[in-house]
C-alpha positions in Angstrom: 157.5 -24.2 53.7 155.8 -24.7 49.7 157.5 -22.4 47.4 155.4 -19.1 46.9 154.4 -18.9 43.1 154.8 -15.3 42.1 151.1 -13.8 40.6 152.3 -11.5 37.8 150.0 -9.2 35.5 150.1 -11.6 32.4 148.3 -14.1 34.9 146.0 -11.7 36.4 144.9 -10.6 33.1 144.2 -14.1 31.9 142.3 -14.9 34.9 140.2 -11.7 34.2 139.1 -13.1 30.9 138.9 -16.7 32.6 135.8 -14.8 34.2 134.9 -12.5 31.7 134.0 -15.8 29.8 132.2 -17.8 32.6 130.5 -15.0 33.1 129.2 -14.7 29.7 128.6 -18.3 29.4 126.5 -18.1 33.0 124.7 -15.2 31.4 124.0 -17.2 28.0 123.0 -20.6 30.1 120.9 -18.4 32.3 118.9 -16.6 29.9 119.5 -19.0 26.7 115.3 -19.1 26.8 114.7 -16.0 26.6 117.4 -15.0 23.7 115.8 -18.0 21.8 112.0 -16.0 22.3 113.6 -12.6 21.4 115.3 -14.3 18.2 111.6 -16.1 17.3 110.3 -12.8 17.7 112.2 -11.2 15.4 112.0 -13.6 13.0 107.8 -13.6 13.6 107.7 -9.6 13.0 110.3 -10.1 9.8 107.7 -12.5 8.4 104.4 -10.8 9.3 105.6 -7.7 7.6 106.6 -9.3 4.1 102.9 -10.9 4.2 101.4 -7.5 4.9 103.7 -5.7 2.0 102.5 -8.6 -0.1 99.2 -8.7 1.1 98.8 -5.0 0.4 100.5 -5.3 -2.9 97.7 -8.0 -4.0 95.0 -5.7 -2.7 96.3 -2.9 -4.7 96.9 -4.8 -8.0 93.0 -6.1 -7.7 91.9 -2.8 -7.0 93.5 -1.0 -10.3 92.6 -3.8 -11.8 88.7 -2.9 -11.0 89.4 0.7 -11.5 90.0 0.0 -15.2 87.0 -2.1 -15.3 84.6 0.7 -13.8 86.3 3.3 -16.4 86.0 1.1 -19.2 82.4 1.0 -18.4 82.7 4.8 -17.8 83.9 5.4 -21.4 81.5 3.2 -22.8 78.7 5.5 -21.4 77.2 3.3 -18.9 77.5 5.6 -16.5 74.7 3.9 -13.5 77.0 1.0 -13.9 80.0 2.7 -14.1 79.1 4.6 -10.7 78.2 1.0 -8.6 81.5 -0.2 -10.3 83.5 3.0 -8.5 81.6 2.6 -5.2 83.1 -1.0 -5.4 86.5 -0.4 -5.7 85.4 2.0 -2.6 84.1 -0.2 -1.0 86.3 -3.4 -1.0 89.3 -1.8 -1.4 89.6 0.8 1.6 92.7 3.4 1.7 94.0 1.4 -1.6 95.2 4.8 -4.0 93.1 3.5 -6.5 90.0 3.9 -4.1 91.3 7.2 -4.2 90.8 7.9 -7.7 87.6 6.1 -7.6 86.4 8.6 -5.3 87.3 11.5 -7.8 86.1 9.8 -10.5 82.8 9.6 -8.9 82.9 13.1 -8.0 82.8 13.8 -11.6 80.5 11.2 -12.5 78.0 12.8 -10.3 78.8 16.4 -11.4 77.6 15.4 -14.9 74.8 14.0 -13.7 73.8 17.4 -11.5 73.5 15.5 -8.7 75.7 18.5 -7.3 75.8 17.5 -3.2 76.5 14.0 -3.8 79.3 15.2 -6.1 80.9 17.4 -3.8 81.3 14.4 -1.2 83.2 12.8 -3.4 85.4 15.5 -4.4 85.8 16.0 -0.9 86.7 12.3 0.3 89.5 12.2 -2.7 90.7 15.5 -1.6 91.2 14.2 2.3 93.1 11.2 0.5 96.6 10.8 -0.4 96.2 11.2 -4.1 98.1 12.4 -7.4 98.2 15.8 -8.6 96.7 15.7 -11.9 93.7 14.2 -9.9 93.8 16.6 -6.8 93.2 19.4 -9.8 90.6 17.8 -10.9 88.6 17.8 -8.1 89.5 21.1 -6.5 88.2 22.6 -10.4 85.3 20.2 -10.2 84.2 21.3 -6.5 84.7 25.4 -8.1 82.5 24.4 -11.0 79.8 23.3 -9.0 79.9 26.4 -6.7 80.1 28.6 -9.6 77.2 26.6 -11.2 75.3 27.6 -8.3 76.2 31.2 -8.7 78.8 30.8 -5.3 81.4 33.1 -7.5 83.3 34.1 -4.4 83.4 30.2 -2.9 84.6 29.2 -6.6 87.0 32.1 -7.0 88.8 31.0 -3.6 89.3 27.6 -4.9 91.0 28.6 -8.0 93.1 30.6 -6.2 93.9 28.0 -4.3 94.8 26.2 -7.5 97.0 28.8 -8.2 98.9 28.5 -5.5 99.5 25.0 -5.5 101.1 25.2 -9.5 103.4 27.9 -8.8 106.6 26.5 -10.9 103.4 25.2 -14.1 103.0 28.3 -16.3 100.3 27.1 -18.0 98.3 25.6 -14.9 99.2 29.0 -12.4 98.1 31.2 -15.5 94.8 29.1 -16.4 94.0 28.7 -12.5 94.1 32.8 -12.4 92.2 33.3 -15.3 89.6 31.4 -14.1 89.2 33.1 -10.9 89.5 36.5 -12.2 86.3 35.7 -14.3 84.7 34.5 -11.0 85.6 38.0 -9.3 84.1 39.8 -12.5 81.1 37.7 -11.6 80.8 38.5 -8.5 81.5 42.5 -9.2 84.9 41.9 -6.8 87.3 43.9 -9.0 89.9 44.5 -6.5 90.2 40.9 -6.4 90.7 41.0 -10.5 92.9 43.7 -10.4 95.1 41.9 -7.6 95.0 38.7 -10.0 95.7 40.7 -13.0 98.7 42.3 -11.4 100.1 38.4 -10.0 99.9 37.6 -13.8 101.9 40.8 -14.8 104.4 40.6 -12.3 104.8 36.3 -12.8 105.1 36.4 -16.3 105.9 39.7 -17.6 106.9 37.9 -21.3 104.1 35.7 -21.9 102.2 35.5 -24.9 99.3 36.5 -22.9 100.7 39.8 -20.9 98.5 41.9 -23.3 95.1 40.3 -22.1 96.3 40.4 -18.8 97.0 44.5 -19.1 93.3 44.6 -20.2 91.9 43.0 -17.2 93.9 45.0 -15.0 92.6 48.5 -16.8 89.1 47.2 -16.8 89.6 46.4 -13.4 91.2 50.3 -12.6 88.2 51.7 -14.3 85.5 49.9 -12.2 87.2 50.7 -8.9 87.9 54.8 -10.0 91.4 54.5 -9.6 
């Protein structure tokens, strides 16, 4: 009778990662193919990706680069030419920020112009972009120009409010903004609406140079509604 060999743990355990391996090495041998596709792929997406980020880097440097063609032409006072310059950049450089800016730009280029409706497109498309503040400003005070050019004080009065609201840490830009839409409510004989203003300017900056004119407003304001 063959002598009996004893199976211990430390034997067990080695043949557990005897098979532990294989089976990893089965796995591998089995599915090497795919593992090789899955690594390609990644490497594909990797490289697509840094051509798009540099594709869409190219496209934005040649689009600023024909924004500050079509302003230079714009500050020369070539305006026609300035406009098809800005519809250019619109054009051939789609949901580029400097597209953007050319649609604000044309906004006011039209607004000088009187060609009001056109204008207020424009203002329109920059404002449903992702744009800068300064210029976001500019068109929300060039879309309330044009309405109260048109004698719309109540339309104009909301968008400076609106203003407003969107500068409340700026001193200067909250104040101006409220200022400009309390003389739209005097226009349009709304004085609660001034006396609501006047009192926002009070109670926001109580120690401004200014506090005086606003104490005016607000008593003119008093008067006209009997109170």
């Amino acid at each position: 009778m063959g002598k009996r060999t004893r199976i211990t743990r430390k034997s067990l355990k080695h043949d557990a990662l005897l098979e532990t391996a294989s089976a990893t090495t089965r796995f591998i041998e089995e599915h090497l193919n795919k593992i090789l596709m899955a690594a390609v792929g990644v490497v594909v997406v990797v490289l697509v990706v840094a051509m798009v980020v540099r594709a869409r880097r190219a496209t934005e440097l040649a689009a600023s680069a024909a924004l500050v063609t079509a302003q230079q032409t714009m500050n020369a006072g070539l305006l026609t030419q300035a406009a098809e310059q800005l519809q250019t950049v619109i054009s051939q450089y789609p949901g580029t920020r400097s597209a953007g800016a050319a649609a604000c730009y044309l906004g006011a280029l039209f607004y000088q112009q009187g060609q009001h409706d056109q204008a207020l497109v424009y203002f329109d498309d920059y404002l449903n972009s992702d744009g800068s503040p300064t210029l976001r400003r500019a068109a929300l005070e060039g879309k309330a120009a044009i309405h109260e050019d048109r004698r719309e004080f109540a339309a104009a009065a909301a968008i400076f409010r609106e203003i407003a609201s969107e500068y409340p840490d700026s001193p200067t830009g909250h104040w101006r903004a409220l200022q400009d839409a309390i003389r739209c409510y005097r226009s349009d004989g709304d004085w609660a609406s001034v006396r609501d203003a006047a009192r926002e300017m009070l109670d926001t900056y109580p120690d401004s140079a200014y506090v005086g004119e606003a104490r005016a407003v607000l008593a003119e304001a008093q008067v006209h509604l009997g109170t």
